[in-house]
C-alpha positions in Angstrom: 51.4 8.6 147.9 53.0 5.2 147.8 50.5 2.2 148.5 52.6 -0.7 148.6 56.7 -0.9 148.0 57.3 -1.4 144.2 59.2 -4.5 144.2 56.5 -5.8 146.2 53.4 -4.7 143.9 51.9 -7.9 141.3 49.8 -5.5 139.3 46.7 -7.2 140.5 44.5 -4.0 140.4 43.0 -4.7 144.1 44.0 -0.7 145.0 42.3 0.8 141.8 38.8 -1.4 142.3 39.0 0.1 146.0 39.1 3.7 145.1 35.8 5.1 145.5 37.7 8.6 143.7 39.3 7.1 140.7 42.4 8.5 141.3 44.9 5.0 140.6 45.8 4.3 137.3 48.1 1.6 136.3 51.1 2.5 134.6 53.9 0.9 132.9 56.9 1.5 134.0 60.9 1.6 132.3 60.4 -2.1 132.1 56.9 -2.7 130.7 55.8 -3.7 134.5 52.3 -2.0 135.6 52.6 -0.3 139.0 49.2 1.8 140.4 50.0 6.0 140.2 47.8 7.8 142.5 46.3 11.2 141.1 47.5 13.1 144.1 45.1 16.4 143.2 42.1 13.6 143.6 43.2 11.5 146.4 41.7 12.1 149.8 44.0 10.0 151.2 41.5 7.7 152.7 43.8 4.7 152.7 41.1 2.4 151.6 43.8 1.4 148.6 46.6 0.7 151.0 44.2 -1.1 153.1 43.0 -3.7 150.2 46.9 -4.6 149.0 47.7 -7.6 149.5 51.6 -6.7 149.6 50.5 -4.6 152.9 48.8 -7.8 155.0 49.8 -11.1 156.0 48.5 -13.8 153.6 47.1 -16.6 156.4 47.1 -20.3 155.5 46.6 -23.3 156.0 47.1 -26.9 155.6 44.4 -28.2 153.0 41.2 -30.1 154.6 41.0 -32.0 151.8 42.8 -32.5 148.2 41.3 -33.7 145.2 42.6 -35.0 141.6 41.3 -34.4 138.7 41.9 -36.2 135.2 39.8 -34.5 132.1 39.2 -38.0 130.0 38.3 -35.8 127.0 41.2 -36.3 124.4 39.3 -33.3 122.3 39.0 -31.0 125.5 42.8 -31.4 126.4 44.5 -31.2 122.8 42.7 -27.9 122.4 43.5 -26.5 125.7 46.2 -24.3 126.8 46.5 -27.1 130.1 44.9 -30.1 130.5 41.2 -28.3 131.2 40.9 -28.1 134.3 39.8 -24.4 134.3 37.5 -25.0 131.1 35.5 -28.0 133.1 35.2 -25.6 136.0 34.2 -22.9 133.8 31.6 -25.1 132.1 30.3 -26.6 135.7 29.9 -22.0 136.4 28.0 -21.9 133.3 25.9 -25.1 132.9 25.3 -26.2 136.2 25.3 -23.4 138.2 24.0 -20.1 136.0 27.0 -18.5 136.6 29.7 -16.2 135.3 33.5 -16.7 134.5 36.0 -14.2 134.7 39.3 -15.5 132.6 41.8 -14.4 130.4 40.7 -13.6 126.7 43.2 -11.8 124.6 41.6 -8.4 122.7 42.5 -7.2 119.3 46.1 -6.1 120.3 46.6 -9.6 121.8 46.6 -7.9 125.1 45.8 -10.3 128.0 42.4 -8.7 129.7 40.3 -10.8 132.4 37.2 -10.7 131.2 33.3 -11.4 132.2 31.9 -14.5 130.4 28.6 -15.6 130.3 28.0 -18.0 127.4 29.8 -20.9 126.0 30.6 -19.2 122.4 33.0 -16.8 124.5 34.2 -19.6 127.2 36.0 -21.5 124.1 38.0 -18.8 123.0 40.0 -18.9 126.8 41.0 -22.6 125.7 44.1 -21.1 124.4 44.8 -18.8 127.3 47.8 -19.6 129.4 47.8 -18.3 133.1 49.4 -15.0 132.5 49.2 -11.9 134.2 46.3 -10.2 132.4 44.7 -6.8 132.9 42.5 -6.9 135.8 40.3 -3.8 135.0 39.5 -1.3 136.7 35.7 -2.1 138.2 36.4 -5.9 137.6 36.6 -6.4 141.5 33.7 -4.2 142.3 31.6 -6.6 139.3 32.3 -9.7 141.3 31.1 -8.1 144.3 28.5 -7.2 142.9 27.3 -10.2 141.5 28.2 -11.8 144.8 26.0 -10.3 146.8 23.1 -10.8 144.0 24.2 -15.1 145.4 25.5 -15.2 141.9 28.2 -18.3 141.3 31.4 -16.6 140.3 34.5 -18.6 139.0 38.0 -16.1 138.6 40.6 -17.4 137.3 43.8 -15.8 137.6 47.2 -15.8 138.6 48.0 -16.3 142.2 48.7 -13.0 142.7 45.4 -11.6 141.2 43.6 -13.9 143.2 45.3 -12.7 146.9 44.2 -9.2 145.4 40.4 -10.2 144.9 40.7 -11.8 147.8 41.6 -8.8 149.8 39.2 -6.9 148.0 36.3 -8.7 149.3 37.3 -9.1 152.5 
């Protein structure tokens, strides 16, 4: 079963948080590039996975209501971040102000780019040297922001554009 076209899949993980089977697993291909595989003995062909892609629907936008600048004034906080901090002062405003959770990049032990649920400062700072790259989603990340979204949890993601059009999706 194909769910999207694979030139047009980003790896962002949106089909294998849909299916309620576990039957999509993300797999490299000749190239190193993760496309989903669907378990074909499992799959019920439900469609929910094809349904959540954002390769399958039409992104809508917009013209911005408003537009905002930001300048971090802490020297510190932007020599020791990967950009100038603009995700770390967001992150911090999740944490501190509102209670909540990050999801960001932290590299694991194989220096493997994973998104990853944060919760507490000590683990915010190590994503100050994580660039924007595309990182392992997970496969129940999606369904944990949901989850803590309907619990009127805050929840920052931070991701590549692509990962965020399939979270996006996913919740919709």
């Amino acid at each position: 079963m194909e769910i999207c076209k694979k030139e047009h899949c980003t790896g962002c993980y949106a089909c294998v948080n849909s299916c309620a089977r576990n039957c999509i697993n993300m797999c490299e291909d000749e190239l190193g590039v993760l496309h989903p595989v669907v378990d074909t003995e499992k799959c019920v062909e439900c469609g929910a996975c094809i349904r959540v892609c954002p390769a399958n629907t039409t992104v809508s936008s917009s013209l911005p209501s408003k537009c905002y600048a930001v300048i971090n004034d802490n020297k510190k906080e932007i020599l020791t971040c990967a950009t100038s901090g603009l995700g770390w002062i967001i992150s911090q405003y999740t944490l501190l102000n509102k209670g909540g959770v990050v999801f960001a990049t932290l590299y694991d032990k194989q220096m493997t780019p994973r998104i990853t649920e944060i919760d507490n400062l000590a683990d915010l700072e190590r994503t100050k040297g994580s660039k924007y790259v595309q990182s392992i989603v997970g496969e129940t990340t999606f369904q944990r922001i949901r989850d803590l979204l309907k619990n009127n949890v805050f929840v920052t993601f931070i991701g590549t554009p692509c990962q965020v059009a399939g979270l996006k999706q996913f919740l919709t």
